[in-house]
C-alpha positions in Angstrom: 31.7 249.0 83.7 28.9 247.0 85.5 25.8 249.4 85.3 24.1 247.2 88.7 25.3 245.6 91.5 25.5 245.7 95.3 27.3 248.2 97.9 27.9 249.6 101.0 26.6 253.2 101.6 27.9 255.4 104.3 25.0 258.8 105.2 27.0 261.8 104.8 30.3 260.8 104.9 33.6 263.5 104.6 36.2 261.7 102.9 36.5 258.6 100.8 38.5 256.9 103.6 35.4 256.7 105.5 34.1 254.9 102.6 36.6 251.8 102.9 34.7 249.8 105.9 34.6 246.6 107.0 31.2 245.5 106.9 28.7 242.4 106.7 27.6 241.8 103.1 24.0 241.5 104.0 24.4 245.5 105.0 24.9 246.4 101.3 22.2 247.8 99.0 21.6 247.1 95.7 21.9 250.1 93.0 22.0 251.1 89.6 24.3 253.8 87.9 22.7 256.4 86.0 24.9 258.9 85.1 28.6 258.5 84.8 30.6 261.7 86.0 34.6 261.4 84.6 36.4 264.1 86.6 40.4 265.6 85.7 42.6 263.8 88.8 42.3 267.2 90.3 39.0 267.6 90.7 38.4 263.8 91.5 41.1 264.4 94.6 39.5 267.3 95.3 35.9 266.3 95.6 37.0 262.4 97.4 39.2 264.4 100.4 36.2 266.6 101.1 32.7 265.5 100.2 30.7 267.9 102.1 31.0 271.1 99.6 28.3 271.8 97.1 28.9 270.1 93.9 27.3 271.6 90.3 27.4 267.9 88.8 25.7 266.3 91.3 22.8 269.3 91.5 22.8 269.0 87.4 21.9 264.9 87.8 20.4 265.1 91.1 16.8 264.2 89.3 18.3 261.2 87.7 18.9 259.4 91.2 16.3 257.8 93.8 16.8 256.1 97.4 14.8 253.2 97.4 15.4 249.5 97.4 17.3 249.9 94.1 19.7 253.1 94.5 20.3 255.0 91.4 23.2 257.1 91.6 26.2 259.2 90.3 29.4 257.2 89.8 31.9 259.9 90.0 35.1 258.6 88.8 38.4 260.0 87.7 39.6 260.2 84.3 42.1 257.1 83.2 40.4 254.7 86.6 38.1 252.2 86.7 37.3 253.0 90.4 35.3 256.0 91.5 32.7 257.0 94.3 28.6 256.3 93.8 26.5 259.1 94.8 23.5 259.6 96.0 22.4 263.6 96.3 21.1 264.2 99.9 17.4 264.8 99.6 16.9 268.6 101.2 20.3 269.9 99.1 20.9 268.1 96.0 24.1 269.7 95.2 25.6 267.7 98.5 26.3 264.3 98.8 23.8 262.0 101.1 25.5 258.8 100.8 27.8 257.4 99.1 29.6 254.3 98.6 32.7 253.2 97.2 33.5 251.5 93.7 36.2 249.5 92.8 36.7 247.9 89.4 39.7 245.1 88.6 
């Protein structure tokens, strides 16, 4: 798994659908992952068809993750994939998700 590279992030969006955008390359922001979150299917279905509950594991690595020219963030994946969500905490209530972008891997 690539630890840097470049995506597109949507500000507080719902569901990962709203994730999958078409979109000009020059809109997408470079980032860094800093903490690797490996959910049971479950839970990864759960939290990618409703991303606007509170969530314990992003509040427990919201300190890890920034929002500057180089976005560190979560990449909350699901156990057994190679593709997953990046995270960034939203900045007045860390447990939520501010933006996020989404993660393929071959």
């Amino acid at each position: 798994m690539e630890k840097t590279g470049q995506a597109y992030f949507v500000k507080y969006p719902r569901i990962i659908d709203e994730l999958n955008v078409i979109h000009d390359v020059a809109d997408e922001s470079p980032y860094e992952i800093v903490k690797e979150i490996r959910l049971q299917p479950i839970d990864f279905e759960n939290f990618a068809t409703d991303m606007t509950v509170e969530r314990q594991f992003i509040e427990d690595h919201a300190g890890l993750c920034a929002d500057g020219a180089l976005k560190k963030c979560l990449f909350v994946y699901m156990r057994g994939g190679r593709s997953g969500i990046l995270v960034l905490p939203d900045p007045n209530d860390q447990d939520y998700v501010g933006c996020a972008a989404l993660l393929r891997e071959g």
